[in-house]
N, C-alpha and C positions, 0 to 999 in steps of 0.2 A: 702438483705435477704428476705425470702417468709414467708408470715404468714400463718398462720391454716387454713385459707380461701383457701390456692391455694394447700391444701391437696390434694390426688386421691388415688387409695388403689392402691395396689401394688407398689407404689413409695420409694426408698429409702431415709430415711432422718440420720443425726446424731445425735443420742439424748441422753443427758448425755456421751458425747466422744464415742458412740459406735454406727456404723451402724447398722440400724433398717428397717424391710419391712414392709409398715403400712398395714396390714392384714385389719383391718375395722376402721371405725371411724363414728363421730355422733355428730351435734351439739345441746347443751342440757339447757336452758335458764329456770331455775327452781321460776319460782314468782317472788318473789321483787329482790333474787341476781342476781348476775352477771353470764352472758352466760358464758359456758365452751364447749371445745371439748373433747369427752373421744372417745381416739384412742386404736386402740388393736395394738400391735408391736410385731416381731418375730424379737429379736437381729439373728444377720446373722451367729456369730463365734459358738456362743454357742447353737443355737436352739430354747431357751426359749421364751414363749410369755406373755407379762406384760399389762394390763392396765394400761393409765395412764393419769388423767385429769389436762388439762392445760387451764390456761385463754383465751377465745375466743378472735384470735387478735393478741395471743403471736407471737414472731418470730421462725421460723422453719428452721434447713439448708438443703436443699436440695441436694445427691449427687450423681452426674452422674455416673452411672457405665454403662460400657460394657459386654456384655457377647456374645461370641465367641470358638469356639473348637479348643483347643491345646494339645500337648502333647508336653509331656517330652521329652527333649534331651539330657542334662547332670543333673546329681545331686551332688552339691558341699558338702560341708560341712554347711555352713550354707546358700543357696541359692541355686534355680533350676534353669535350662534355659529353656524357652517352645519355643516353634515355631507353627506357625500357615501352615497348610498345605498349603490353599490354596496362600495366597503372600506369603511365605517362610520369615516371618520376625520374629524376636528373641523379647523374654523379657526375664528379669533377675526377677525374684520372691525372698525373700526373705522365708528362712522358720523359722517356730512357733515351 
């Protein structure tokens, strides 16, 4: 796992079970306590963005996303199928 050291803004991490864009961050070492990072996060489903300070150090999940243009080709009942124009290859999405 990656710590708060290998932070970068725009990176997506997992934080408290929900994918997060870390909008900004800041390392912040106040006198005699202990260093903190206070990161800004825009959850990805819902939009909203939280401050939230955590131990300098802690551990952070890092998650690979892709992003590419698709469109629609079928819509099921509970799942769509995309396809990608340019390799004409299929994913099956789940819907919310």
């Amino acid at each position: 796992m990656a710590t708060t050291s290998d932070l970068r803004t725009n990176m997506i991490i997992r934080y408290n079970g929900q994918l997060h864009r870390v909008v900004e961050f800041y390392h912040h070492a106040p006198g005699n306590w202990r260093a903190m990072v206070i990161m800004k996060l825009k959850n990805l489903e819902t939009g909203k963005t939280i401050e939230e300070r955590v131990r300098a150090g802690s551990e952070i999940e890092i998650v690979r996303v892709e992003k590419r243009p698709m469109q629609s080709s079928t819509v099921m009942a509970t799942s769509i199928i995309l396809w990608t124009p340019k390799h004409l290859s299929r994913s099956k999405c789940r819907k919310k």
